[in-house]
Phi, psi and omega in degrees: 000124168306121175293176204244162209276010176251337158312319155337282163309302149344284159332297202286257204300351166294318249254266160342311183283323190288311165277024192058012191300318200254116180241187181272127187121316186292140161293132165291160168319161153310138165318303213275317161313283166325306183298331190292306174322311223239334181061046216229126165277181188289322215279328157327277173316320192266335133325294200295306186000279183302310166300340154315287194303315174296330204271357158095036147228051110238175181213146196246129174264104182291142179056027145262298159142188157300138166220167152297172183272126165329313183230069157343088172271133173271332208266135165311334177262011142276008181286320176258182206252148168315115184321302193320311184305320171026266184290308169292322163246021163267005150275315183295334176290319182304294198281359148332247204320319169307327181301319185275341193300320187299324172278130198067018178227057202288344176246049157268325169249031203226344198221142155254159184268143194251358173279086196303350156269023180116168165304113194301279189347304201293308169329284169345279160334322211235350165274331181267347173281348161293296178299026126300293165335339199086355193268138183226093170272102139019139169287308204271016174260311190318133164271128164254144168236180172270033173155191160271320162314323167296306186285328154260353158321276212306287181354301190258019165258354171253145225261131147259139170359283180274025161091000200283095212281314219267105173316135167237147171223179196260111163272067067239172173180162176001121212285311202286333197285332167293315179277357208261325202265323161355276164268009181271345180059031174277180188237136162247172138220141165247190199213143168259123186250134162248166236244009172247316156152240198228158143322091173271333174305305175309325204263335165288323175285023166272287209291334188259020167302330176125297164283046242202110190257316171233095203289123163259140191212160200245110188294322204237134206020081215290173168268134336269332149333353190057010195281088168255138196288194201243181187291313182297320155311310157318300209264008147314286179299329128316216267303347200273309190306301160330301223261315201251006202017083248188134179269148160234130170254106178262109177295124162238051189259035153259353202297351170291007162262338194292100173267024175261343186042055173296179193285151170259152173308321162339286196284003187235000176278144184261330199230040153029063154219071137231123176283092195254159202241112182236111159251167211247009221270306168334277183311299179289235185264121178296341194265042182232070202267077169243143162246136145245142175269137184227092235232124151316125165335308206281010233218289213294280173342288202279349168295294163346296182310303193283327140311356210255317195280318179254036141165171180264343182180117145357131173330111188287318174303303184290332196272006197253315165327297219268344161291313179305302195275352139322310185286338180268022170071023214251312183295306174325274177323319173276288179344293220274326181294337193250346175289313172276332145261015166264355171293329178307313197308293186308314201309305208280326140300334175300297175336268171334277197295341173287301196339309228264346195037064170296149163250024181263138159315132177213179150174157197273156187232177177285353157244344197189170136339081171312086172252137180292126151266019196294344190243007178292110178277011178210071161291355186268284190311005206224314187293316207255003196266001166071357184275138170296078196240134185260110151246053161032084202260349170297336190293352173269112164334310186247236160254170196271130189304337182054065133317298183238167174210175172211159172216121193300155161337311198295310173310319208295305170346306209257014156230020181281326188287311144000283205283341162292277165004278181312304187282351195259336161289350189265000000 
C-alpha cells in the first residue's frame, strides 16, 4: 500500500534521526521546503511536524522553526506526559497551530466572511470529532457561534417553530443562563434538579402547561451537581417534548470527560427537535470562545438571519487554529491527557476522604467534591469559615437554598482536616 506524503514525512525524518544523519540540535527543513520537497500542502507538513514533536524528537523555536530534540526517545513508554504537563501542553499545541493559521493566510485578517455558519474546514472538523460522541450530524446542521452565550442569547430572542414564549431551565444551572433570562426580562419557569435528576411527573405538568417554547438542560454532568441522566431517563423526557411540542436545548458541554460515551439526547430524538450545544472552552482554553451548534432546519434560518445582525463571523483565526488542532489528532491527545487526569484528581481524592472519615454525605464530580448539607445545622459556620467552598449561589435564579457546596480538587488536600472540622460543627 502506497504511504500518504504525511506518512512520509514522518518516515523520512524519523530515519534521519535514528541513523544520525539528523543529529541534536540541527534544524529541520522549512514547512515550505517540505511541502515543495514532498509535493505536498503545508497542513500536511505541519500535521507530520507535530506528530514529530509529540512523540519528542523534534522541538519548536517560535519564529525559528523545528530542531532535533536534545534526547531523541524511540521507546513508546517515554511518550506520556507528566499528568502535571498536561495543561501545558494542550497550550503549547494550540498555540503551534495559531502560528501556522497566520502563514500565508492574510485573509483571515485583512477580509471579512460572509458564511455566518462558520469556517466550512472548521465544520468539517467538528463533524468527524463528533462522531466519536455517537453524534451524526449534516455537514449544514452546524453552526459556529463566539461562545455558549452568544448561542444561547440568539435561542431565546428567536421566534420557534411552536410559538411558545416561556423558557424552562433546571434549578440550579448554569450562571449565565440565569443572568440571560434575568436581563432580557423573558418568562420563565423553572424544575428542580438534584444530584438524583429531575421530577419527570413534575416536568410533564410543566410541559403540559402549554407554553414552554425550550426546556435547557445540562445532560451529562450537570453544572453543578454532577448529575447525568440515564438513557430511560432521556427518551422519558423526548417522548414528553414530543407529546407536548416542546424544544430541548442540550448543553454538553462537558462530554469529552464522559469516558462512558452515554448516548445524547441529539442521538436518541426522533422529531428534530433538540438543539445540541458543544463547547470547546471546557476541553481547552476558557478564553477560546467557539461554540458548536447543530440547530433543526426549522429552527437555523431565523437563527443565521439573527447572528447575521450580531457580529460579521467568529474569530476566523481561532476557527482555522482550531481545525488544525483537531485534524492533527491534537484535540484526541489532550481529551485523553485530560481524562487521565481528572481520574488522577478522583483517585487521589477518594484516598483523602476515606483517610479523614467523614460523616457528611459527598460524591464526587468532574471538578470537585460534592457535600449535601440539607441537614446541616450551621450553614453560616461553613459559608464564614474561610474554606475554599463553592455554594454556587449565582447557579440559582432565585435565592440560593445552600443545599450542597463543593470544594475543587485542588483545594482538598491542604484542607480537609479544616473542612472536617468545620462540617462536624455544622
Amino acid at each position: 500500500m502506497k504511504k500518504t506524503k504525511y506518512q512520509q514525512i514522518i518516515n523520512h525524518i524519523t530515519r534521519q534521526i535514528e541513523l544520525g544523519e539528523l543529529k541534536k540540535g540541527d534544524k529541520i527543513s522549512s514547512v515550505r521546503k517540505l511541502a515543495q520537497s514532498y509535493q505536498c500542502n503545508k497542513d500536511t507538513v505541519q500535521k507530520a511536524l507535530l506528530e514529530l514533536r509529540y512523540q519528542k524528537y523534534i522541538y519548536a523555536v517560535p519564529k525559528s522553526g523545528y530542531y532535533v530534540l536534545e534526547q531523541a526517545k524511540t521507546d513508546n513508554s517515554d511518550l506520556e506526559l507528566p499528568l502535571t504537563d498536561d495543561r501545558h501542553q494542550a497550550y503549547e499545541d494550540f498555540r503551534l497551530c495559531v502560528n501556522e493559521t497566520l502563514i500565508g493566510r492574510e485573509n483571515y485578517l485583512f477580509n471579512y466572511y460572509s458564511q455566518q455558519e462558520g469556517l466550512p474546514e472548521l465544520r468539517q472538523s467538528v463533524k468527524k470529532l463528533l462522531l466519536d460522541s455517537a453524534i451524526y450530524p449534516a455537514l449544514e446542521d452546524i453552526v459556529l457561534t463566539s461562545g455558549t452565550q452568544q448561542a444561547l442569547y440568539i435561542l431565546s430572542q428567536i421566534d420557534f417553530p411552536n410559538h411558545k414564549k416561556t423558557i424552562l431551565i433546571e434549578q440550579p444551572t448554569y450562571h449565565r443562563m440565569n443572568d440571560l433570562l434575568r436581563s432580557q426580562n423573558l418568562p420563565y419557569k423553572t424544575i428542580t434538579r438534584n444530584p438524583q435528576g429531575i421530577n419527570l411527573q413534575e416536568l410533564e405538568q410543566i410541559f403540559k402547561s402549554g407554553d414552554i417554547k425550550f426546556f435547557y438542560t445540562i445532560p451529562r454532568f450537570h453544572y453543578p451537581l454532577g448529575h447525568t441522566y440515564s438513557r430511560i431517563e432521556k427518551e422519558e423526557i423526548l417522548r414528553l417534548a414530543k407529546l407536548y411540542h416542546v424544544f430541548i436545548i442540550e448543553d454538553d458541554y462537558l462530554a469529552d470527560l464522559d469516558s462512558k460515551q452515554e448516548l445524547s439526547f441529539h442521538y436518541l430524538d426522533d422529531t428534530d427537535s433538540v438543539i445540541y450545544i458543544r463547547a470547546f472552552s471546557t476541553s481547552l482554553f476558557s478564553a477560546l470562545r467557539i461554540t458548536a451548534l447543530l440547530l433543526p432546519s426549522s429552527i437555523k434560518e431565523n437563527f443565521i438571519a439573527y447572528k447575521n445582525i450580531l457580529d460579521y463571523d467568529s474569530n476566523l483565526i481561532m476557527q482555522k487554529a482550531l481545525s488544525l488542532y483537531i485534524d492533527n489528532q491534537m484535540f484526541q491527545k489532550n481529551k485523553l491527557a485530560l481524562l487521565r487526569l481528572k481520574e488522577h484528581e478522583k483517585e487521589k481524592a477518594q484516598l483523602l476522604l476515606k483517610k479523614a472519615e467523614l460523616d457528611f454525605q459527598y460524591q464526587l464530580t468532574a471538578d470537585g467534591v460534592l457535600f449535601d448539607i440539607q441537614k446541616s445545622k450551621s450553614i453560616g459556620s461553613l459559608k464564614h469559615s474561610k474554606l475554599p467552598l463553592d455554594f454556587f449561589e449565582s447557579a440559582y435564579i432565585n435565592t440560593c437554598p445552600y443545599q450542597y457546596t463543593k470544594i475543587k480538587y485542588d483545594d482538598l488536600e491542604s484542607n480537609i482536616e479544616k473542612l472536617k472540622n468545620y462540617l462536624k460543627k455544622a
